[in-house]
C-alpha positions in Angstrom: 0.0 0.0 0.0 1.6 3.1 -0.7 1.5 5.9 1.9 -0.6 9.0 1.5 1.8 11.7 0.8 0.9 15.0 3.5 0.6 18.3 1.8 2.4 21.0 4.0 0.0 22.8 6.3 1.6 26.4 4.5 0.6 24.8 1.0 -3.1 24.5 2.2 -3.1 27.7 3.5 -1.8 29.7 0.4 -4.6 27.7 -1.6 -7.1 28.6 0.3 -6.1 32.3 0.7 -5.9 32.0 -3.5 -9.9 30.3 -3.5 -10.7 33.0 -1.4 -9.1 35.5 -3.6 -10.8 33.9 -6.3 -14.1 34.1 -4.8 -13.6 37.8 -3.5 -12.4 38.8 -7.6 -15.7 37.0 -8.4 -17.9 39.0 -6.6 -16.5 42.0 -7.3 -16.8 41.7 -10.7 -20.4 40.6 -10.4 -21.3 43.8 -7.9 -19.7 46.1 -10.9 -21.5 44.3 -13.5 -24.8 44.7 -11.7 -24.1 48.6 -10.6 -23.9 49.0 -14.4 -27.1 47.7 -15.7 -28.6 50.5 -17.8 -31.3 52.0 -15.6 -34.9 52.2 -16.8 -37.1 55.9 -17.2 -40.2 56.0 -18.6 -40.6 58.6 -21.4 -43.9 60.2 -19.7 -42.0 61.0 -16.1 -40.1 63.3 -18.5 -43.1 65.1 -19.2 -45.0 68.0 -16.6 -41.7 68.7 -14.3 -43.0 71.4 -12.1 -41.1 74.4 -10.3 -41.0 74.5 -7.2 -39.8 76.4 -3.8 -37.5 74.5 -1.4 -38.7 75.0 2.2 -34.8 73.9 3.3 -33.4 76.6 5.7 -29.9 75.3 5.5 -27.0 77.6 3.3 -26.3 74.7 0.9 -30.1 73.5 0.3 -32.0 74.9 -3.1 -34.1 77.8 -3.3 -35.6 76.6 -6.1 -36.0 73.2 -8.1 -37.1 71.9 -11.0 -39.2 68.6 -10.0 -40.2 65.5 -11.4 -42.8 63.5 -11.1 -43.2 61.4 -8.0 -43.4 57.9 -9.9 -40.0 59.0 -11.2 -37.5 58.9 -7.8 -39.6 56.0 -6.4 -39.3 54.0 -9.6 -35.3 54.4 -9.9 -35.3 54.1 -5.8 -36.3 50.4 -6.5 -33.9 50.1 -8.9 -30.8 50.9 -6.9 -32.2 49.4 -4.0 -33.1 46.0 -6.0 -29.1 45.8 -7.4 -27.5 47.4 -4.3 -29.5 46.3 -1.5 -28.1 48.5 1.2 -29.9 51.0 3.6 -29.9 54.2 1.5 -32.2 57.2 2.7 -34.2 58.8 0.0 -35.0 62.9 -0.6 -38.0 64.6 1.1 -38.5 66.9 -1.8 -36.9 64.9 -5.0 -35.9 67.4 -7.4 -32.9 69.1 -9.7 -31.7 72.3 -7.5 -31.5 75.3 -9.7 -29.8 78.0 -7.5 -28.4 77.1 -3.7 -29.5 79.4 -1.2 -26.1 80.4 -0.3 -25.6 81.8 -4.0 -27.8 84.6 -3.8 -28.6 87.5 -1.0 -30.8 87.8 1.7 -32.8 89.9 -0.1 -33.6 88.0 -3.0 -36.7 86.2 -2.2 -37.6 82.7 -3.5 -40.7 83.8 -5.4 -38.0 86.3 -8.1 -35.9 83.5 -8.7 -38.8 81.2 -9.5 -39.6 84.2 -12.0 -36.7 83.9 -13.1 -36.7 80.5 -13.8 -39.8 80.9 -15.9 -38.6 83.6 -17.5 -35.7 80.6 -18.7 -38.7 78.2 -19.9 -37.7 75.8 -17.3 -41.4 75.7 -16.1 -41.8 74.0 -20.2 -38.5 71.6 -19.9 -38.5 68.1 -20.5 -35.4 66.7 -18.9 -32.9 64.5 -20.7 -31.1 61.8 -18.6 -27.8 61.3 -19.5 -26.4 58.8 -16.6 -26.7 57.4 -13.1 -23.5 58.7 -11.0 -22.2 58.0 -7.6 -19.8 59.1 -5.0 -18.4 57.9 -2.3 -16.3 60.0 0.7 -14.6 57.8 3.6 -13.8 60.4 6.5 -12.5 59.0 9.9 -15.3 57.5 11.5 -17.1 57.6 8.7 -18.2 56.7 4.9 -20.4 58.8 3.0 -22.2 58.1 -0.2 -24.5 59.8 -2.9 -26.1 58.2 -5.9 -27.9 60.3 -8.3 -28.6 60.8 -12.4 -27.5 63.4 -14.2 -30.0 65.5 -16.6 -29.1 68.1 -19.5 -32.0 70.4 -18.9 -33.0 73.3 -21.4 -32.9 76.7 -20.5 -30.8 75.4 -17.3 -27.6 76.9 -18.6 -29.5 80.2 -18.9 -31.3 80.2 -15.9 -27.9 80.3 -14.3 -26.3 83.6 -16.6 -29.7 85.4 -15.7 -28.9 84.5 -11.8 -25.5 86.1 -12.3 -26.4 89.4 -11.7 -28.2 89.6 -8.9 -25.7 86.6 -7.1 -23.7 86.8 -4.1 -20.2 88.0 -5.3 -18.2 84.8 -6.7 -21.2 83.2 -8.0 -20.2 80.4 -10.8 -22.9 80.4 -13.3 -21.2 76.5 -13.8 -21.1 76.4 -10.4 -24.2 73.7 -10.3 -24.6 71.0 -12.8 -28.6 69.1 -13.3 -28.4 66.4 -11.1 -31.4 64.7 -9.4 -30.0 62.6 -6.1 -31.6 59.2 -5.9 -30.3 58.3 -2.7 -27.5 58.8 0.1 -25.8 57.1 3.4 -26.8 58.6 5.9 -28.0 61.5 4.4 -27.8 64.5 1.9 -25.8 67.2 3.9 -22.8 68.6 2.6 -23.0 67.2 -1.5 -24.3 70.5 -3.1 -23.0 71.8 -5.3 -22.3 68.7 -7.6 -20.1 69.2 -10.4 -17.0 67.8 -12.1 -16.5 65.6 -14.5 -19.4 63.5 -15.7 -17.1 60.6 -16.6 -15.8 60.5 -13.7 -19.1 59.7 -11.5 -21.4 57.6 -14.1 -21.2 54.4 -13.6 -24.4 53.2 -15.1 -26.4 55.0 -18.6 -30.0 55.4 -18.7 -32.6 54.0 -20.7 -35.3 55.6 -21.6 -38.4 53.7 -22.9 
């Protein structure tokens, strides 16, 4: 009978550490692959956006947004959440900001920049999705994270030059990009304004049937 020959204990070990490697590669790749699944928009919650005044108090919330209709957020919401399945907290008052409270005076009141917002056409616009974008912020003690689709909007662009001259000094009229957030951990604070390069936060395209 010949003897079994014994497989050093270190051998075993770097196998294993290689199946579990294996394993860990596997599901990476599979997380990444289902992150970017085209997301789904139906073609009438692009239609009848509304304008509408943010009752936020805080310096980085909107005065006013452009919103969508409610089946929209819900419907991408179950999206994310179906391919993600992580506790994400959604928006109050879903919408695209147009002009952050803390880039105009005091004494410009909510009701002239919705004015001026109509004055743009954006009361008329039908958004264009262009891709679902995320980021991700790890601070000590803590890891944030934001997931939201990007829109071009017309009239957004001059919405923004029209701001200009009544804006706090320093105002950016590319200081805000069209984004709608989707969802964040633990919450929204602190993300506005979102800019930067589009490339660099889509990580999924939208579909829109």
């Amino acid at each position: 009978m010949i003897p079994k020959r014994r497989v050093h204990p270190l051998i075993k070990a770097v196998v294993a550490l290689l199946l579990l490697a294996g394993v860990g590669l596997l599901f990476i790749r599979s997380v990444k692959d289902t992150r970017a699944e085209p997301y789904l928009v139906s073609a009438s919650h692009l239609q009848n956006w509304t304008l509408g005044i943010d009752t936020a108090a805080d310096a980085d919330g909107a005065v006013v947004s452009l919103r969508p209709p409610p089946e929209l957020p819900m419907n991408l919401f179950r999206q994310l959440f179906s391919r993600q399945m992580e506790s994400l907290g959604t928006p109050s008052q879903p919408g695209i900001p147009l002009v952050l409270r803390r880039e105009i005076p005091d004494d410009i009141t909510a009701d002239a920049v919705l004015a001026i917002a109509r004055e743009a056409g954006l009361d008329r616009a039908v958004p264009s999705p262009k891709c679902v974008g995320y980021r991700r912020v790890s601070d000590p003690g803590i890891t944030r994270q934001l997931y939201f689709m990007r829109f071009e909007v017309p009239g957004f662009d001059r919405f923004r030059q029209a701001v200009a001259s009544r804006a706090r000094p320093g105002f950016s009229a590319e200081g805000l990009s069209p984004v709608l957030m989707m969802a964040a951990q633990p919450d929204f604070t602190g993300w506005l304004p979102l800019t930067g390069d589009p490339n660099r936060d889509c990580i999924a395209p939208v579909t829109v049937e």
